[in-house]
N, C-alpha and C positions, 0 to 999 in steps of 0.2 A: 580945556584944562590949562593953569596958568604953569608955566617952564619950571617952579618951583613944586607944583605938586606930585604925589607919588604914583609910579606906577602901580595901575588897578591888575591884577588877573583877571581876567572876561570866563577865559576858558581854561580848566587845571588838564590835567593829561587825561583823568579819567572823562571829561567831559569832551574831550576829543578822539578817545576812542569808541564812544558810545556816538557820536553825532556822524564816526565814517562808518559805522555799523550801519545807523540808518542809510547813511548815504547807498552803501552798498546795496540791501535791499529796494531802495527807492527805483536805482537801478534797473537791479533786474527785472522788479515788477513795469517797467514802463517799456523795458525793452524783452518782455516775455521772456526773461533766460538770457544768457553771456556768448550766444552762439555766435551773434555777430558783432559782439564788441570789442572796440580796440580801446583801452584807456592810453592817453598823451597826457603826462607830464610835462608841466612849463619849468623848466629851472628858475629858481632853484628849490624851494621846497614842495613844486608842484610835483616835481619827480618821488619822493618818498613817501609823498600823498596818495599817488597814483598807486606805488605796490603795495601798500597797507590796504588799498580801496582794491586792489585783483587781488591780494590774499587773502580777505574778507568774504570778497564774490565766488573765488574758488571753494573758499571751506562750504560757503551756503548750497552749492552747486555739489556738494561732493566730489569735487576735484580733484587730481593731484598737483600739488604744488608746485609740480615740473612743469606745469600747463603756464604757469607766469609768463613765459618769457612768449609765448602766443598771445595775450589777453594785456600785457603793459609794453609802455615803449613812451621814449622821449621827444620834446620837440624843441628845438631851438628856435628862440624867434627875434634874437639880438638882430637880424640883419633885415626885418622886416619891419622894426622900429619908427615911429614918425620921430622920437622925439632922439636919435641920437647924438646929433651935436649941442642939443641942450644937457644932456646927462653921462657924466663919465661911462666910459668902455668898459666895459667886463671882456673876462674870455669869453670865449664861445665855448659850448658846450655842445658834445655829440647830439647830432638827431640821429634815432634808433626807431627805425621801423619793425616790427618781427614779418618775419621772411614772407607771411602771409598779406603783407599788404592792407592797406586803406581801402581799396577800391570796393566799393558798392556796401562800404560795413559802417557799422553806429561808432562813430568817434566822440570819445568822452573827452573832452580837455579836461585839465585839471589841475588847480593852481590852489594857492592858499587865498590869497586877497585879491577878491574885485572890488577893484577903487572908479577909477574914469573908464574904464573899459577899454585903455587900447593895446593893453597887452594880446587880451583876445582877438584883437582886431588885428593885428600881427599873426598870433598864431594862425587866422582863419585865410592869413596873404601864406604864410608856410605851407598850410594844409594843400591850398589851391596846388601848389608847386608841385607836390609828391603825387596827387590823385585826386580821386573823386569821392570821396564817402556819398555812403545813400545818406546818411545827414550828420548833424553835427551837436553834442550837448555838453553844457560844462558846468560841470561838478566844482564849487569853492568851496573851503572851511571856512571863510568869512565873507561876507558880504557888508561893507562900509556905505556904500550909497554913492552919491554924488560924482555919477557918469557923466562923459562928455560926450559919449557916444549909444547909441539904442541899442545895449547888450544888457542882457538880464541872466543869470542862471539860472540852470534847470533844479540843478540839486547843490542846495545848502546845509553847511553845517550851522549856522548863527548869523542873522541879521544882527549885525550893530551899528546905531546910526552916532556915526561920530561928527565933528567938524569937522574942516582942510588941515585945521592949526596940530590935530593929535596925529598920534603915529600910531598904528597898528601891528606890533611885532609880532610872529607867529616862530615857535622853537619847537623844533623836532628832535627827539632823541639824536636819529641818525644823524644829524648837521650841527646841532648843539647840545650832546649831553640830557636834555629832558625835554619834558611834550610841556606846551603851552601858549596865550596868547594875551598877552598883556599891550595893556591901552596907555600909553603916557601920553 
């Protein structure tokens, strides 16, 4: 797209909360049930991803809603960065384990946009840090393409194949006011 033209909507809100619906289910069916999953949000909208995707998986599961804070939890991964002297500093943001730990359990990452793949590859140098999972899968709402590294996701909400030149913005209620994901 040339710098003059309009931003596209890809995805409106209702098509985002139908695509973590599936995601959710996709979920559970591959991991037989939420007994041993821990969802890891990547900040920054990988975090509001993550609790819409354990309040999704709680209601399917018959859950109470109090069980959240067992089944979600945050990861920072600014400090596991390859690229940080190329890219301004953000803060850091809490990593939040729930009390129950990683160790020997299904760790879902979960982020909005997999681009080149090394955010993943950061969270996966994080993950090593804290424990062991018996394994590891991650859940995007978008999937753009053009990795630099051999990571793929398990659960997608939309494949879009863009070029390097676009951007792919992703808005969340909780961080801006409405759900969406528009292409400039």
């Amino acid at each position: 797209m040339n710098s003059g033209a309009q931003p596209t909507v890809v995805l409106s809100g209702d098509d985002i909360h139908r695509a973590l619906t599936r995601i959710a289910h996709e979920i559970l069916e591959r991991n037989k049930g939420a007994a041993d999953v821990l969802l890891l949000g990547i900040p920054t909208r990988g975090v509001p991803l993550a609790a819409q995707l354990g309040t999704r998986i709680l209601a399917a599961e018959g859950r109470p809603d109090s069980d959240l804070d067992q089944l979600v939890g945050t990861i920072d991964v600014t400090m596991y960065r390859d690229d940080l002297r190329r890219n301004p500093t953000r803060a850091l943001e809490p990593t939040r384990i729930p009390p129950t730990g990683l160790q020997d359990r299904v760790v879902v990452l979960v982020d909005d946009v997999l681009y080149s793949g090394r955010t993943v590859r950061a969270a996966l140098d994080a993950i090593s840090d804290i424990g062991r999972p018996r394994a590891v899968q991650l859940a995007v709402l978008v999937d753009r393409g053009h990795r630099e590294l051999p990571i793929r996701a398990d659960f997608i909400g939309k494949n879009l194949p863009t070029s390097r030149e676009e951007r792919v913005s992703v808005q969340l209620t909780e961080l801006d006011g409405a759900d969406g994901v528009v292409l400039s």
